[in-house]
C-alpha positions as CSV (number, residue, x, y, z in Angstrom):
1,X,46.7,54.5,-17.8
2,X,45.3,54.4,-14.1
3,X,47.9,55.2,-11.3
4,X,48.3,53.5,-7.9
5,X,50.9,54.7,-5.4
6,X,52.5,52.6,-3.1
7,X,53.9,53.8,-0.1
8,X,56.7,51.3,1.8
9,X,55.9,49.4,-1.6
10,X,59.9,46.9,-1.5
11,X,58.7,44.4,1.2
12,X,56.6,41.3,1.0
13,X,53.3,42.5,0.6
14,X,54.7,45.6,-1.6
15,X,55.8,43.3,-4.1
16,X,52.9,41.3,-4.1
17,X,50.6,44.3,-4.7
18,X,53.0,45.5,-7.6
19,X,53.2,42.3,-9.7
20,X,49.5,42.7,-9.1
21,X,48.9,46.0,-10.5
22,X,51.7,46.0,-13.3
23,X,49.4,42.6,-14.9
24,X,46.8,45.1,-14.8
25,X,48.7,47.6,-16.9
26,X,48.5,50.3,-14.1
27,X,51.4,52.8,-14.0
28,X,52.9,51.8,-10.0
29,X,54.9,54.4,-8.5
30,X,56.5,53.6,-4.7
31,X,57.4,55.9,-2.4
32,X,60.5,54.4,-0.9
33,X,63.4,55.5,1.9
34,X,66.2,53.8,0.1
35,X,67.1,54.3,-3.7
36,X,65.9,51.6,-5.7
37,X,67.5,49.9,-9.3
38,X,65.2,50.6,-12.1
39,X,62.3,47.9,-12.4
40,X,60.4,47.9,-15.7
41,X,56.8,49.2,-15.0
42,X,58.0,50.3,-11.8
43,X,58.5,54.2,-10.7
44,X,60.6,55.0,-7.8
45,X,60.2,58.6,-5.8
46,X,62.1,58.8,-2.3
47,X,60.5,60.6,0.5
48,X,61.7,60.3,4.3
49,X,58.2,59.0,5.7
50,X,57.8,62.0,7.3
51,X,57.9,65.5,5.7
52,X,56.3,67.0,2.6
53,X,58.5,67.5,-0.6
54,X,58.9,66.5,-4.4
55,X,57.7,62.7,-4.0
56,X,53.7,64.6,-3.4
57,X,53.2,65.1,-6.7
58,X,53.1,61.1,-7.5
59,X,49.5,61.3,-5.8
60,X,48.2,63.5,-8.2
61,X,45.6,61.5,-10.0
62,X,46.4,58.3,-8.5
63,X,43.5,55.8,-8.8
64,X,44.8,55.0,-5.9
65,X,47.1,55.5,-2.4
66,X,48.1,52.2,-0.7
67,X,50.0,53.0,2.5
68,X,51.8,49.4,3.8
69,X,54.8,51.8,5.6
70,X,55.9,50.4,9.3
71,X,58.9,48.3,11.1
72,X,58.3,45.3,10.9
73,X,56.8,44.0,14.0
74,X,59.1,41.2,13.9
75,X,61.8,42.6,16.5
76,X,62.2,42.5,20.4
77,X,60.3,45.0,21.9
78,X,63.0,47.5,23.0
79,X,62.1,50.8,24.1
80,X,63.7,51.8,20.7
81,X,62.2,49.7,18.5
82,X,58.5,50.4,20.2
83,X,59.0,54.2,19.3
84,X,60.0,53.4,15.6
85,X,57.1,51.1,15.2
86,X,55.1,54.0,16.5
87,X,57.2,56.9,14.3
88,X,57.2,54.7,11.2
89,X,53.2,54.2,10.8
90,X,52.0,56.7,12.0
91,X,54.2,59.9,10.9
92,X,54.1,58.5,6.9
93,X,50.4,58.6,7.8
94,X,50.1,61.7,8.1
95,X,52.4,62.9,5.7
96,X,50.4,61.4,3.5
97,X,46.8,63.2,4.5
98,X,48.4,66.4,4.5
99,X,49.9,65.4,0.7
100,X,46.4,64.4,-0.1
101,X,45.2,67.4,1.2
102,X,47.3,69.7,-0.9
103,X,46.5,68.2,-4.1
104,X,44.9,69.3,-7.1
105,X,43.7,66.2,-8.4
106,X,43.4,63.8,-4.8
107,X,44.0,60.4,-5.1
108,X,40.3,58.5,-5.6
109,X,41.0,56.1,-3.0
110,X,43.3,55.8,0.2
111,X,44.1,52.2,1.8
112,X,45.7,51.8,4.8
113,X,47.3,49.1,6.8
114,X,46.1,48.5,9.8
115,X,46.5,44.9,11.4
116,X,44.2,41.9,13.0
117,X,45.9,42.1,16.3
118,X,44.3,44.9,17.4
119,X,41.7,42.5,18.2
120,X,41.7,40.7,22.0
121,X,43.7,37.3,22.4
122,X,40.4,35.3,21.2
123,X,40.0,31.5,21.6
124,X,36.1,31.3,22.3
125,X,34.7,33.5,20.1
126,X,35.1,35.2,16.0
127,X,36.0,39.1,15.8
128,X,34.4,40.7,12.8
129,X,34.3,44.7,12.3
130,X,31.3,45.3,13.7
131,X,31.0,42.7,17.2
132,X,35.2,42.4,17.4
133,X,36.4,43.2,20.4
134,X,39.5,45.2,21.2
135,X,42.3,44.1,22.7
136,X,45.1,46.0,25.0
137,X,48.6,46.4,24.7
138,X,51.7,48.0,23.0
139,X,50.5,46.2,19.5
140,X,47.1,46.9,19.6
141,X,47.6,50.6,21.0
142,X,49.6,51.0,17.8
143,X,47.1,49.7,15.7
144,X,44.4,51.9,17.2
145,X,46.4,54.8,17.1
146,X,47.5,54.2,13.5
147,X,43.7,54.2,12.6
148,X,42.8,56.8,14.4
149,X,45.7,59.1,12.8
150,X,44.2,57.8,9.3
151,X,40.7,58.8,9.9
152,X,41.7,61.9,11.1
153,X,43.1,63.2,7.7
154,X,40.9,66.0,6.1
155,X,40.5,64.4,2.6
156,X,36.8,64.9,1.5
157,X,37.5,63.8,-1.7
158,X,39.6,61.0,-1.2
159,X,37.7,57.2,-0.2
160,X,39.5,55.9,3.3
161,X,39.8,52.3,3.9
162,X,41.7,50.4,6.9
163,X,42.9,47.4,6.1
164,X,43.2,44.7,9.5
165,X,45.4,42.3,7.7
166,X,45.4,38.7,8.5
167,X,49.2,36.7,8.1
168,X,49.3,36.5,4.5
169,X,50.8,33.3,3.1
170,X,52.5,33.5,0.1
171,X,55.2,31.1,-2.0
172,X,57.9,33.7,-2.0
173,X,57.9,35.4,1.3
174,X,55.8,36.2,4.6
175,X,55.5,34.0,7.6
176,X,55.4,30.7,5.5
177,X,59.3,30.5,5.2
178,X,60.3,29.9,8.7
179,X,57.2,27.7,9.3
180,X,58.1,25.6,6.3
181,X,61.9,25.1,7.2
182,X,61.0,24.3,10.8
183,X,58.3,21.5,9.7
184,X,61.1,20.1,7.1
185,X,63.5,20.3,10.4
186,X,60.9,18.2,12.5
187,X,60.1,21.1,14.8
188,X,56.7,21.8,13.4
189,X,54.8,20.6,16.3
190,X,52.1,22.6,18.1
191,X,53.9,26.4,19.7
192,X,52.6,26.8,23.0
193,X,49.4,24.5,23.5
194,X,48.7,24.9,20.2
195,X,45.1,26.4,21.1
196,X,45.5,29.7,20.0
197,X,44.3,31.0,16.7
198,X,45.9,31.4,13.5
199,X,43.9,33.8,11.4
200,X,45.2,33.7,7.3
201,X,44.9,34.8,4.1
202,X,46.0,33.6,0.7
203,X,48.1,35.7,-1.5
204,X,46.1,35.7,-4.2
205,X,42.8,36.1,-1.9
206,X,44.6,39.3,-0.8
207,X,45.3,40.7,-3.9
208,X,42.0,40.1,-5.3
209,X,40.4,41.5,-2.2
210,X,42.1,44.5,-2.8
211,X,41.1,44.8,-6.4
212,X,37.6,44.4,-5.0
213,X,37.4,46.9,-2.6
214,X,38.8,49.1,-5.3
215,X,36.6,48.2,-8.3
216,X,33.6,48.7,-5.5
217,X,33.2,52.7,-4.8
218,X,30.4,52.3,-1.8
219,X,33.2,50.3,0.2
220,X,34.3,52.5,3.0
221,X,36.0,52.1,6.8
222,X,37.4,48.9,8.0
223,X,37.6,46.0,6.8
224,X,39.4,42.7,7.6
225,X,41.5,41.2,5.3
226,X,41.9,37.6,6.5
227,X,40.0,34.2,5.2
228,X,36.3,33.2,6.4
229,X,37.8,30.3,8.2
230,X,41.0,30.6,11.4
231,X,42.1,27.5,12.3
232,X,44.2,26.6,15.7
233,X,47.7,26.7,16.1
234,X,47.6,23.0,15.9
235,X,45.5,22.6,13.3
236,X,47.7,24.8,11.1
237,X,51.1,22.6,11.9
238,X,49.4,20.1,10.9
239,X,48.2,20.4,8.0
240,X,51.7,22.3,7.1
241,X,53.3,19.0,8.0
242,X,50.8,17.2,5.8
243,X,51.2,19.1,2.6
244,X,55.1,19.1,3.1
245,X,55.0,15.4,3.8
246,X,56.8,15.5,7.2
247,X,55.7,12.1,9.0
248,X,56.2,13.9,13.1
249,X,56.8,17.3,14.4
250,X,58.2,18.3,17.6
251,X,56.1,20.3,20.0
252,X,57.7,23.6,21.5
253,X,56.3,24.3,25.0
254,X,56.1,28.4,25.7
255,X,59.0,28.4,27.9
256,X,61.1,27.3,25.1
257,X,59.9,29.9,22.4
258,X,60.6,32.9,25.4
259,X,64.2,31.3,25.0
260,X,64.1,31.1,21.0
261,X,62.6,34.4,20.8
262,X,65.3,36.0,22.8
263,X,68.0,34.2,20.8
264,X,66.6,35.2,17.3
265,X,65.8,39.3,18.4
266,X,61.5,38.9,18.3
267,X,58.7,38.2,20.7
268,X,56.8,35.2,21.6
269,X,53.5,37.9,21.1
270,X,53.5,37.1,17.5
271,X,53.3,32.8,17.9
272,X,51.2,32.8,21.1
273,X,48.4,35.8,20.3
274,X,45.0,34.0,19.4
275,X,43.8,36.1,16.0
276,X,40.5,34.7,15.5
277,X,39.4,37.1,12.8
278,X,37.1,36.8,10.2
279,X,35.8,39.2,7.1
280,X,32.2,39.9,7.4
281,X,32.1,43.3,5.8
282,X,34.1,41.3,2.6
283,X,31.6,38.7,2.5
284,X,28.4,40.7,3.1
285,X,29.8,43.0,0.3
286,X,30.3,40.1,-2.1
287,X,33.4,39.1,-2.3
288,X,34.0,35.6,-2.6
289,X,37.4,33.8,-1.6
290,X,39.1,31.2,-3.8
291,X,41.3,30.2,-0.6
292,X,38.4,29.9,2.1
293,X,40.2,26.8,3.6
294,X,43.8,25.9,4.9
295,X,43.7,22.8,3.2
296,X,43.6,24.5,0.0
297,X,45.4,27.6,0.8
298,X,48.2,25.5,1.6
299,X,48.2,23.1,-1.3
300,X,48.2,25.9,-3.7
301,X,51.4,27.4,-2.0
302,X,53.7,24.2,-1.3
């Protein structure tokens, strides 16, 4: 039975990736902070994120290492929280390339998360791997920083791929939920001017993209995990409001998400940031997406 090891594996995408690989009869293990009920197909080994120990022999011959670890962005940028963000991606990361390091029998392939953000605020042009542009600021300093600690781990043996994820929509979790509940409330009207872009990626698009990159040995460095085809801000509330069936929505001007982003501990960075990211390595390698428009994306998941 092949192996995949999780790392930060208990949140929304961690789950996802799971369900994914336990319908594929892989043995899962996740590497986890807290202590975790017993889930059938599902092995837990507790590690602090940080320091070698017990937990390292999970990786030994592991199809594959898939490193999601990190705060959630989803905060207010506090001096605090900025450092943990930091400490929490890029510490388990290299933990994790000195465990690979040390082992007899190396994981095959190691996936890491990296994030679209790190590209510039973009409204008038695409940002693929190879023309993207980077942007600057605390979230795409982490970003770079968190890839450049990953490709700085000595594993010779061991496949490295970077993974700039998209928003990942997905019926049971994500960034979908508040949207959802704020159309059904009548406030899904365009954020800001409703210019900026939303780049997004299906569930099941990023599960099978994934699988892909893992079936597909020759697949190396970075690749962006997000559908062929980011729509505007406006465009997306939208068609939200049109699949859930909700006749109006309210607009809400930026000075009035600086107040509700205050009031509910995150930042306005994570509404207002144009992602206009697209996956040419993906497509140029083959891949083909069953979710390559928010019209369908959307009517799959509501």
């Amino acid at each position: 039975m092949k192996k995949v090891v999780i790392a930060g594996g208990t949140g929304f995408l961690g789950n996802i990736l799971c369900q994914h690989f336990v319908n594929l009869n892989f043995e899962v293990v996740i590497l986890t902070r807290k202590n975790q009920t017993r889930t059938p197909n599902i092995l837990y080994a507790n590690w602090d994120g940080e320091t070698l120990g017990n937990w390292c022999q999970a990786l030994e011959g592991a199809e594959v290492l898939i490193n999601l670890c990190g705060k959630s962005v989803d905060c207010r940028y506090t001096e605090k929280n900025k450092q943990l963000i930091y400490d929490t991606r890029l510490k388990s990361t290299k933990v994790l390339g000195q465990a690979i390091a040390a082992c007899t029998d190396p994981p095959k392939t190691w996936m890491n998360a990296s994030s679209a953000t790190i590209y510039r605020h973009a409204e008038d042009r695409e940002m693929d791997e190879e023309t993207g542009e980077l942007g600057t600021g605390f979230s795409v300093d982490v970003c770079q920083k968190w890839e450049e600690t990953f490709f700085a781990a000595r594993v010779p043996e061991t496949r490295q791929i970077a993974l700039r994820i998209a928003i990942v929509l997905g019926k049971n979790g994500g960034a979908l939920q508040p949207l959802k509940r704020l159309s059904l409330f009548g406030l899904g009207g365009i954020q800001g001017n409703g210019n900026q872009y939303f780049s997004w990626i299906h569930e099941d698009d990023f599960t099978a993209a994934m699988q892909f990159l893992l079936q597909n040995q020759s697949l190396h460095g970075i690749f962006n995990l997000s559908a062929p085809h980011p729509v505007t801000n406006e465009v997306f509330m939208r068609t939200l409001r049109k699949k859930l069936k909700v006749p109006f929505g309210i607009p809400t001007p930026k000075f009035l998400l600086e107040i509700g982003a205050r009031m509910i501990r995150t930042e306005t960075e994570l509404i207002l940031k144009s992602r206009r990211v697209v996956p040419q390595k993906l497509r140029a390698a083959g891949f083909t997406f069953q979710y390559s428009q928010l019209d369908d994306g959307l009517g799959d998941l509501i």
